[in-house]
N, C-alpha and C positions, 0 to 999 in steps of 0.2 A: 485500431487495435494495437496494444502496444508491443511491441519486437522481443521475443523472447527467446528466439535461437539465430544465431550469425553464421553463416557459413561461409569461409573462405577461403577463395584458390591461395595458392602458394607463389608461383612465378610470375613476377613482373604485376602482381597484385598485392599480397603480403609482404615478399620482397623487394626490398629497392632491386640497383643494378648491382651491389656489391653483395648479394644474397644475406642479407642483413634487414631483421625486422627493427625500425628507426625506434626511438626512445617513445618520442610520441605515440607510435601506434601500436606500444606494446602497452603502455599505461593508458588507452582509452580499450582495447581488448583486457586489460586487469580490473580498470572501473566499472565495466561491462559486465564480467561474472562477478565483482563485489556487488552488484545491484542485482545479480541472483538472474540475469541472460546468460543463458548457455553458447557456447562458442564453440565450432568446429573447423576444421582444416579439411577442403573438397580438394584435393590435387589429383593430377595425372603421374606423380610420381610413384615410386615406390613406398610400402609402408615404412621400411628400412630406411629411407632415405628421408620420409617427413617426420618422421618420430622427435629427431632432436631438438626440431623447431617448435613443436609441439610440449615435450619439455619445460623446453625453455620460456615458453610462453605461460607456462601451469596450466594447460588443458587438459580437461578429463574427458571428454567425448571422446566415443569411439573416430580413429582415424576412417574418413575414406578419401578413398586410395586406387589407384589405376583407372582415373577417369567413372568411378563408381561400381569398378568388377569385386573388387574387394574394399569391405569393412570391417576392421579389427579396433579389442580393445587395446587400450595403452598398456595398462599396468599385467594385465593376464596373459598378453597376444591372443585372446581367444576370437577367432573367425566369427563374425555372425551375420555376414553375408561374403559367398564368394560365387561369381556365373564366369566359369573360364572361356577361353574360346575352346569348342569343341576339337577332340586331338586328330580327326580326321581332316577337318578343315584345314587347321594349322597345319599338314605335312600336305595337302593343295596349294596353301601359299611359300610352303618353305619350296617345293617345290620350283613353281612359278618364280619365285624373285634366285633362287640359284641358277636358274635357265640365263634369266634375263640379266644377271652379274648386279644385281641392286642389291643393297648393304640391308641388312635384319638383324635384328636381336630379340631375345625373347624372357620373359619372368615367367618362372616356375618357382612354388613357394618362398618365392619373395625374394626369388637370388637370379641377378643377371646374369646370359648368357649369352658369348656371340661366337662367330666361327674361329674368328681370330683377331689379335689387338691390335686393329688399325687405327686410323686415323680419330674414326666416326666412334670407335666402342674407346676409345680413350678420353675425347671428348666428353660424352656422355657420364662415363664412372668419373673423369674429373669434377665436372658440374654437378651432378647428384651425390657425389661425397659417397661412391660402392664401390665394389670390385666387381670385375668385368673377367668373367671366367669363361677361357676359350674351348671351345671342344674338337676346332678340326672338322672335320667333315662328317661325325658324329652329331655335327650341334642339329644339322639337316634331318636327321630321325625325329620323330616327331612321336615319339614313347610315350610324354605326357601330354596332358592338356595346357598349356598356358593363359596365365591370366592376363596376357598382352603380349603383343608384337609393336616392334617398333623399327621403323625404317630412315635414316634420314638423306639425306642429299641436298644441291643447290633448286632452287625452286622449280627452273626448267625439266628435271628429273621428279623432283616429285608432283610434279603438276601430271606426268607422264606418269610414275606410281601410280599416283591416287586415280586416275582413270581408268586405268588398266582393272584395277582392284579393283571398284567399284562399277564397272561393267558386269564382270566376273561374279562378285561377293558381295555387292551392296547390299540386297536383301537379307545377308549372314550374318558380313557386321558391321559394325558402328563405325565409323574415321571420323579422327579430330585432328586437331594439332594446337598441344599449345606453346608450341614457338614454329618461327619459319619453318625451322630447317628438319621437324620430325613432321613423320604421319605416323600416326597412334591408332592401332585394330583393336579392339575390343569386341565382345558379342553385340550383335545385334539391338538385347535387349539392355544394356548398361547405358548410361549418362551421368553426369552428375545429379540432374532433378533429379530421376529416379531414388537415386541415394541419398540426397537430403531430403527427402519424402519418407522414404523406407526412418530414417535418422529421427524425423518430425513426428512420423505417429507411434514409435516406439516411446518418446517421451512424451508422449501426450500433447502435441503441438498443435496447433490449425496450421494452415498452409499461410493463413495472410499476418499471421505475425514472425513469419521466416522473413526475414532480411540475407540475400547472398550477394557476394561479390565479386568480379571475375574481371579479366581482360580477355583471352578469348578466345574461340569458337566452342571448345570445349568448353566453356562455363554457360552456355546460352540457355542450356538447357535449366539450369538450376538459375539461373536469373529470372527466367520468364515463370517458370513454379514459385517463384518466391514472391510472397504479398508485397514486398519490396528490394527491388532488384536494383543493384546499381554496378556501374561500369564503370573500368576505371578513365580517369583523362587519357593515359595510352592504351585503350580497348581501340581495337579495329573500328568500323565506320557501324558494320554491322554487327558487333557487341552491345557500340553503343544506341541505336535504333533500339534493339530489344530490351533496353533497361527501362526502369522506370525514372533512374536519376543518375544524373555522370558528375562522377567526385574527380578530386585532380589527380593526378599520373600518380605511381609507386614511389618516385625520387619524391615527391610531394605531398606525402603525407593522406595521400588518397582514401586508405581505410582506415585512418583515423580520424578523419572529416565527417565520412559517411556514419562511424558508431557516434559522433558526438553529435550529426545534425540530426538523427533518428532514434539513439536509442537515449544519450544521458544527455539532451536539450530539458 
C-alpha cells in the first residue's frame, strides 16, 4: 500500500544536532506533500515550541504534541485532542519529588513552569526556544491538571526517578524519555501510536500506509502502529529492533532517505 501520512518525531530524528531541519530533508518532506502525502510532526515537546518548525517546513497537519496528550491545529490553535494528567495525581508527585529534592517542571496550557530558574529549567527553555516561568513554592500546588511533567537529572538519579515513579504510578502513567537526561509523565492512556492513529483515521487513513519515524523510546509506540516504521541510525538498540527499517542517523540525512526510499522511489 502506498504511504500516505508521515509522521515525525522532532529531536535527534527531524533535527540534526544543531536543531536545524538539513536542506535535503526539507525538500523530500516538500516533494512528499507535492505528491499529495500528508506530513506530521509527533514530538514530546511543546506545541509552542514545535510550531516554528512546523512552519517552516509548510505543514498543515494538526501538531501532536506532549508525547500524544495534546493535539492542535496550526493555523486556529484549536485543541482537538487533549488527556492531561489528572490534578490529583500530579499534586502526589509534586509532592513526592519536593520530599525527595528531584528537579520537576510542569505544562499547563502550553506554558512552562518550574519552581525556580535553575540549572535544569534553563537548559530546557534554552533548548526548546520558551520561557521557563517560576513560581516559588506555589509552583508545588497543583490547582490544575497538567498536560506533562518533566523531571530531569544525570542517569544515575533518574534511573532512581523513574523507579520510584513507576513502583508508585506505573499503572497511572505513561514514562518515556526522549533524550538521556528527562523522564517525561504523561497519562496513562497517551503515546505517540495512539495520536497518529487518532491523526490516521480522522483523515481517512489505514494504519499500513502510515509510515513514522523516531529515534526513541518515546517514538516506539507510533513505530510499531505504523505499516511502516523506521528508526533512525542513532535510535537506541531498542527503537531500532522495533522498526521495520533503520535509515541513517539525523546528521545523515536519515528522514530524508526514509521519504525517498518509501514514498517518492
Amino acid at each position: 500500500m502506498p504511504i500516505k501520512l508521515i509522521a515525525i518525531d522532532m529531536d535527534d530524528t527531524l533535527l540534526d544536532d544543531r536543531q536545524q531541519v538539513t536542506t535535503r530533508t526539507q525538500r523530500a518532506i516538500r516533494q512528499a506533500m507535492e505528491n499529495g502525502v500528508q506530513v506530521a510532526i509527533a514530538t514530546g515537546r511543546m506545541f509552542r515550541s514545535a510550531l516554528p518548525f512546523a512552519v517552516e517546513l509548510g505543514i498543515r497537519l494538526p501538531l501532536i504534541t506532549y508525547n500524544g496528550a495534546m493535539i492542535r491545529e496550526l493555523g486556529s490553535g484549536k485543541t482537538l485532542f487533549h488527556r492531561p494528567i489528572d490534578a490529583e495525581l500530579a499534586q502526589e508527585l509534586a509532592d513526592l519529588f519536593k520530599r525527595r529534592g528531584w528537579y520537576l517542571q510542569k505544562y499547563v496550557d502550553d506554558t512552562l513552569y518550574v519552581a525556580e530558574l535553575d540549572d535544569n529549567a534553563r537548559y530546557y527553555a534554552d533548548y526548546a526556544r520558551v520561557e521557563a516561568i517560576p513560581l516559588g513554592d506555589e509552583f508545588f500546588q497543583m490547582t490544575e491538571s497538567p498536560t506533562k511533567m518533566l523531571s530531569m537529572g544525570d542517569s544515575a538519579e533518574l534511573e532512581a526517578i523513574r523507579a520510584e515513579v513507576s513502583a508508585l504510578y506505573g499503572e497511572r502513567l505513561y514514562l518515556a524519555s526522549s533524550k538521556k537526561r528527562y523522564l517525561e509523565m504523561v497519562d496513562i492512556r497517551v503515546n505517540k501510536g495512539e495520536a497518529v492513529a487518532f491523526l490516521a483515521q480522522r483523515l481517512g487513513i489505514d494504519q499500513s500506509q502510515v509510515m513514522a519515524i523516531g529515534d526513541s523510546m518515546n517514538d516506539v509506540d507510533m513505530i510499531e502502529f505504523a505499516g511502516c516504521g523506521v528508526a533512525m541510525g542513532n535510535a537506541q538498540a531498542k527503537v531500532q529492533a522495533a522498526a521495520d527499517f533503520v535509515t541513517a542517523a539525523n546528521t545523515a540525512d536519515g528522514v530524508a532517505m526514509a521519504i525517498e526510499k518509501f514514498v517518492l522511489a
